[in-house]
C-alpha positions in Angstrom: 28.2 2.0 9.5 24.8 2.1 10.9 24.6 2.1 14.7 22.7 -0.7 16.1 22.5 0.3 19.7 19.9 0.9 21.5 18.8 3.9 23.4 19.5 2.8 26.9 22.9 2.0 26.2 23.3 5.0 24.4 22.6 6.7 27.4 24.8 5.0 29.7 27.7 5.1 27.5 27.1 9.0 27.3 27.0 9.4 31.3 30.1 7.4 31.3 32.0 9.5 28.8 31.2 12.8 30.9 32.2 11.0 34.5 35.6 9.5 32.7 36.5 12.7 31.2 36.2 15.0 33.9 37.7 12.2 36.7 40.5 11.8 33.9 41.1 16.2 33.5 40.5 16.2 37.1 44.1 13.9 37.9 45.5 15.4 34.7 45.0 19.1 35.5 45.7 17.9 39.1 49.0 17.3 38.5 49.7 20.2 36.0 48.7 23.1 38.5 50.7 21.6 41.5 53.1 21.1 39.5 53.0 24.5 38.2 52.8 26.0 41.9 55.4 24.0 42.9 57.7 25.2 40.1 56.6 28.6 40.8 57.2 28.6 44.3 53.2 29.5 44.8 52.9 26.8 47.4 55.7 24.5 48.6 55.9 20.6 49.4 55.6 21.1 53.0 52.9 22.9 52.7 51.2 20.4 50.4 52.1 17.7 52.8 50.9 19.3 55.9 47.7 18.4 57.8 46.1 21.8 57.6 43.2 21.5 55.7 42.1 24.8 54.8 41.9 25.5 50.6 44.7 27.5 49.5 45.2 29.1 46.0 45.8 26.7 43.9 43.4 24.2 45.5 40.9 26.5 44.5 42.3 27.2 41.1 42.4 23.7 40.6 38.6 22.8 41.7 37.6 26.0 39.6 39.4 24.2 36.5 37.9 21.1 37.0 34.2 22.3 37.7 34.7 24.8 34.3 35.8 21.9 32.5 32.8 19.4 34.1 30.6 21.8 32.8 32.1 22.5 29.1 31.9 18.7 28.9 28.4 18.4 30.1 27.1 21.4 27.8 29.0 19.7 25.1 27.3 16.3 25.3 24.5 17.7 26.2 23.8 19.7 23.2 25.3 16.3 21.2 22.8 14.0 23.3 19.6 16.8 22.6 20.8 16.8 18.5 20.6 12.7 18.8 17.6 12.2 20.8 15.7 14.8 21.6 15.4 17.1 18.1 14.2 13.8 16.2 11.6 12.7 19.3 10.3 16.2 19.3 9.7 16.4 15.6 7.9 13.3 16.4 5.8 14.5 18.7 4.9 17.7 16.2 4.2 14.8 13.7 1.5 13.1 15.9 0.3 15.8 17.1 -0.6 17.3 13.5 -2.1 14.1 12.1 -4.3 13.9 15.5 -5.3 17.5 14.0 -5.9 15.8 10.7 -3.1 16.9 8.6 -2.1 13.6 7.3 0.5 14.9 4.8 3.5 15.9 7.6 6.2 14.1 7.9 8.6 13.3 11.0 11.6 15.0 9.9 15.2 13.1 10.6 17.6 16.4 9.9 20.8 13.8 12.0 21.8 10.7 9.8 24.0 9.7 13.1 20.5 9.5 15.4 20.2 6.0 17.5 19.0 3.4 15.1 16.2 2.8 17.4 14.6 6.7 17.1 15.5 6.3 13.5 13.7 3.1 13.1 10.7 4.6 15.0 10.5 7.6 12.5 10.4 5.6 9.6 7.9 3.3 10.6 6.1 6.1 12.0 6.4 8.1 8.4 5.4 5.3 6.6 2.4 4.3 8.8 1.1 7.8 8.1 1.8 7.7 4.2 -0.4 4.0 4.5 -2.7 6.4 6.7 -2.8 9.3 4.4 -3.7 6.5 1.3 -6.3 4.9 2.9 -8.1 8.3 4.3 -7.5 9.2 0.4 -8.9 6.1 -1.0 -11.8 5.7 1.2 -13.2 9.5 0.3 -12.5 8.5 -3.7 -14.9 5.4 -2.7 -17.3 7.1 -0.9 -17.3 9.0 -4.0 -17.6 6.3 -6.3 -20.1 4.1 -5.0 -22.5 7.1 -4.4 -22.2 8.1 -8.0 -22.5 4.6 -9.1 -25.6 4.1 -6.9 -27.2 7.4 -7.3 -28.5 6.1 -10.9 -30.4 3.1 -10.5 -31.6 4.3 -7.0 -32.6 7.5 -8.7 -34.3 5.3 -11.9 -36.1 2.9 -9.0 -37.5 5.9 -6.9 -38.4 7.4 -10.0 -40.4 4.5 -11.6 -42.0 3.5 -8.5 -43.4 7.1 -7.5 -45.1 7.2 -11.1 -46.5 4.1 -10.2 -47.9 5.3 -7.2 -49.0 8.7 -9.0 -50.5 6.7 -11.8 -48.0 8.2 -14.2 -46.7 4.6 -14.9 -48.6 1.4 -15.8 -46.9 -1.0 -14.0 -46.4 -3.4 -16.9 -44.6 -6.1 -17.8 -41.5 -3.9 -19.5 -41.8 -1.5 -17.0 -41.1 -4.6 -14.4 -38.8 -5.7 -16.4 -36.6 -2.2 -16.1 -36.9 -2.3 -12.6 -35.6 -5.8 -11.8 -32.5 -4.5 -14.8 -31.9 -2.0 -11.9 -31.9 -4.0 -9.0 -30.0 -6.3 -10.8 -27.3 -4.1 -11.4 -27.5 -2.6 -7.7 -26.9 -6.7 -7.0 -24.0 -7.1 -9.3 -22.2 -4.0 -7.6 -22.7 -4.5 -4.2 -21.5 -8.4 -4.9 -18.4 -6.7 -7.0 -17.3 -4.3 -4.0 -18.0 -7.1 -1.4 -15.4 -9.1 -3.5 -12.4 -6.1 -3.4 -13.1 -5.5 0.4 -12.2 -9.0 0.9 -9.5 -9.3 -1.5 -8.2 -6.3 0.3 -8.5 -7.6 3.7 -7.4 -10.6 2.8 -10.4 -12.5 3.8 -11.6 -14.0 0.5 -12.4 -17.4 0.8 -11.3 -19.8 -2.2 -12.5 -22.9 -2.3 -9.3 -25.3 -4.0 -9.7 -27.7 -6.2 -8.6 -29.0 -9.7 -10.8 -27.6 -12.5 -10.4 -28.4 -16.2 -10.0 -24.8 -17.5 -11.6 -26.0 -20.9 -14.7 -27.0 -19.8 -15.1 -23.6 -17.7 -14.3 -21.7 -20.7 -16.9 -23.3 -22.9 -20.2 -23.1 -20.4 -19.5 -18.9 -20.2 -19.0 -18.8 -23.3 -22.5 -21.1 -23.8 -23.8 -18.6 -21.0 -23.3 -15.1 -22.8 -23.9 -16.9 -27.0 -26.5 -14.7 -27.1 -24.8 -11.5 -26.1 -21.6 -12.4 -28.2 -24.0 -12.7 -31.1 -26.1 -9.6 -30.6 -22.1 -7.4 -30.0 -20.8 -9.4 -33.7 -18.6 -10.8 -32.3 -17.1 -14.1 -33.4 -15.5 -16.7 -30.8 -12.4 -18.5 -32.0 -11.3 -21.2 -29.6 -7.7 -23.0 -29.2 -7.9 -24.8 -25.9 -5.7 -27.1 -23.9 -7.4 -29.4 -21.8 -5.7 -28.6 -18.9 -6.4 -28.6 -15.4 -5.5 -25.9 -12.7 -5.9 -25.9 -8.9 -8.5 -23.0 -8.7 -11.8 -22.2 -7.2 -14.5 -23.1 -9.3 -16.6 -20.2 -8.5 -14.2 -17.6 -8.8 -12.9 -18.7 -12.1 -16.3 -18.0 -13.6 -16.7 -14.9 -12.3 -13.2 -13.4 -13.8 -14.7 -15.3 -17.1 -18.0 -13.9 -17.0 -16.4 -10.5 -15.7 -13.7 -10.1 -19.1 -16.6 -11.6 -21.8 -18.7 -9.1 -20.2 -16.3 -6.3 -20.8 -15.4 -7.7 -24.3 -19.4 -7.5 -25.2 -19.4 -4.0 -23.8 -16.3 -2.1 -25.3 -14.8 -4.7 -28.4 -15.7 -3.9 -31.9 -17.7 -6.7 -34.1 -15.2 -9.3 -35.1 -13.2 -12.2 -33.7 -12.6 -12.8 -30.3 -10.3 -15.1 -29.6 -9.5 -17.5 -26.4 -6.9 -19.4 -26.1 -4.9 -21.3 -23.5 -1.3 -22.2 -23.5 0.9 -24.1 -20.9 4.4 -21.7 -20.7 7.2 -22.3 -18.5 5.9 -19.7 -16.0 2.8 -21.5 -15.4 -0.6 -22.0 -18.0 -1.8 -18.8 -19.6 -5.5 -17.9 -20.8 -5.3 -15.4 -23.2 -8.4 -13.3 -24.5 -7.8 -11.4 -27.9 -10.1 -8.9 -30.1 -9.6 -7.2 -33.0 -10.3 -3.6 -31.1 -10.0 -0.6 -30.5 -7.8 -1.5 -28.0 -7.0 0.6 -24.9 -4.8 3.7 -25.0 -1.3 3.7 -23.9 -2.2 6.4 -21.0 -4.9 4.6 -19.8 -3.3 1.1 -19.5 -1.5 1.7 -16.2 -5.1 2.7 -14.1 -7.3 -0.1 -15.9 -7.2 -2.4 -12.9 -7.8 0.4 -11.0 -11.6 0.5 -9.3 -14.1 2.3 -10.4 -12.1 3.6 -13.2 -13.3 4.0 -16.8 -11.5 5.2 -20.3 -14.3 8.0 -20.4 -17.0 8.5 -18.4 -19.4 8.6 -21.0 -18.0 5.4 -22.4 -19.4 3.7 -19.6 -22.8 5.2 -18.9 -23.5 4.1 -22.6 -22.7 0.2 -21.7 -23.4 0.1 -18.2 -20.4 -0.7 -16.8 -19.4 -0.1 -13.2 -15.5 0.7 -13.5 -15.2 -2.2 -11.0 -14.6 -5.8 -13.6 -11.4 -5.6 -14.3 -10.3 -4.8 -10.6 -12.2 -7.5 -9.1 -10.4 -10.1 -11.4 -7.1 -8.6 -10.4 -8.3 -9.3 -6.9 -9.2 -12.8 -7.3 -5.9 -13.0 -9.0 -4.0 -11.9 -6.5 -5.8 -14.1 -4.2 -5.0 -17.4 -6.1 -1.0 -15.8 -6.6 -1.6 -15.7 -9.9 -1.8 -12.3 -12.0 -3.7 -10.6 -15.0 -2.2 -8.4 -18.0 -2.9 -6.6 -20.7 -0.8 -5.1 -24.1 -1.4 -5.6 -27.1 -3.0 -8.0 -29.5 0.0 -9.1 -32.2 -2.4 -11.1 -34.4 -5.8 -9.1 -33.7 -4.4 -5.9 -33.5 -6.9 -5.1 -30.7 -6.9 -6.1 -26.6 -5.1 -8.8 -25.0 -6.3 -9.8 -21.5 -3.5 -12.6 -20.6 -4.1 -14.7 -16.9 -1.3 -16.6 -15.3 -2.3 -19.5 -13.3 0.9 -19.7 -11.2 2.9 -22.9 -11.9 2.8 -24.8 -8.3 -1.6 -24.9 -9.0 -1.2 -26.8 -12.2 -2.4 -30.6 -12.6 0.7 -31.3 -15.3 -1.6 -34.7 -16.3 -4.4 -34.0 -18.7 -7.7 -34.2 -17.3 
């Protein structure tokens, strides 16, 4: 059974076993060794009961017991007491002391399972504050990373363009202009997408609630990116529901915007198909395309920022690495979630959203 009590009283109760055993031996083997001496004739009862208060022999034999056995005891508990409280406060302290260094990977170790529930507690929050520690120290250099090789480009095509301007390598024309502001454009879109997850992630991302016919949403981003959808080949197949969900507005167009945009980048020409379906878990928007699909190793790390199927894959269409992670953020924000597997009709991608069912308007709009 796990011990529940605390240090202090741990403490105390220890003190109190050491007094109690060595008054208990001390009347115990006070009695046996006058007893003893008695038997043996090394000290007699008038002796004992006289007032002379000098030690004899077997007073001394008898405080000698005691103190030997005071001491054994103490030792004893001692060493029990260090194995209980001090080893695992002083691995602690090792602990701290080497992530203050900067080694973020040690460990408090807990070699006693009996230890006070109190250190024990401590050393697992403690362990698991550093592995949180450790991730975010991790993460934030694979960031650092990230955004500096996602900014380097179009900082590097901007600098570039604008120099041969200014060294009259460039005529600043119209297409030339137009490149530039493609640029900035995409510096806007990323610095929007990783203001988004820092939110998410620090759970300050404002949603604005309200009830939003998921229908009509649908239709104006797919209006929105007709073009686009037509230049890819791909054709849009609708089933919709008009159904309403408690959502911000804002936010819902942006994970549409974010998974046509991703569908326009990486499906093949074909059908793409959107459909929405009220289940018993809640209303489901599903997106499906007739491919290539997404590799079984790869489906575990696509929600993942900044990551891509091959790097190359995504200089060619422009994509960050961040869409599909900032829709899993807003998700997670409104309780709801985002999946992928399979297509079972298309034989390509299926992006499935779950609008959670406590934000669904069950009357039709």
């Amino acid at each position: 059974m796990k011990n529940n009590i605390g240090i202090s009283r741990q403490l105390i109760i220890t003190m109190a076993k050491v007094s109690l055993l060595t008054t208990c031996f001390s009347l115990i083997f006070g009695y046996l060794t006058y007893f003893v001496a008695i038997e043996f004739k090394l000290v007699s009862l008038e002796q004992l009961n006289s007032e002379d208060w000098s030690f004899n022999f077997v007073d001394l034999t008898w405080i000698l017991l005691v103190t030997l056995f005071g001491s054994l005891t103490s030792v004893y508990l001692g060493l029990k007491l260090a194995q209980r409280f001090i080893a695992p406060l002083n691995s602690l302290a090792i602990a701290a002391r080497e992530i203050s260094l900067g080694n973020l990977s040690v460990r408090a170790q807990l070699d006693n399972p009996s230890s006070v529930a109190e250190i024990t507690k401590m050393i697992n929050d403690f362990n698991r504050m550093a592995e949180k520690l450790e991730i975010s120290v991790n993460n934030a250099s694979i960031w650092n990373a990230a955004i500096a090789h996602e900014l380097r480009t179009p900082v590097t095509i901007l600098q570039g363009r604008l120099q041969g301007v200014l060294d009259d390598i460039f005529t600043p024309d119209k297409a030339l202009l137009k490149n530039l502001l493609n640029q900035v454009e995409q510096l806007s879109f990323l610095i929007e997408d990783l203001r988004t997850l820092s939110l998410a992630d620090n759970q300050q991302l404002r949603l604005n609630l309200e009830s939003v016919c998921l229908s009509d949403v649908i239709t104006q981003s797919v209006n929105l990116l007709q073009d686009r959808f037509d230049q890819a080949k791909l054709i849009i197949e609708t089933d919709l529901s008009d159904q309403a969900c408690f959502f911000d507005r804002q936010r819902l167009e942006q994970i549409l915007i974010a998974l046509f945009e991703n569908e326009i980048r990486y499906a093949q020409a074909g059908i793409l198909r959107i459909s929405t379906q009220k289940k018993s878990e809640g209303l489901v928007l599903t997106i499906e395309d007739q491919g290539p699909g997404i590799a079984d190793q790869h489906i575990p790390f696509i929600f993942d920022a900044f990551y891509r199927l091959e790097e190359s894959r995504g200089k060619k269409n422009g994509g960050s690495g961040l869409g599909l992670s900032v829709v899993n953020a807003i998700m997670i924000a409104h309780e709801g979630r985002i999946e992928y597997s399979k297509s079972q009709a298309l034989g390509g991608s299926c992006f499935s959203i779950l609008f959670k069912p406590d934000d669904l308007n069950l009357n039709k709009i």
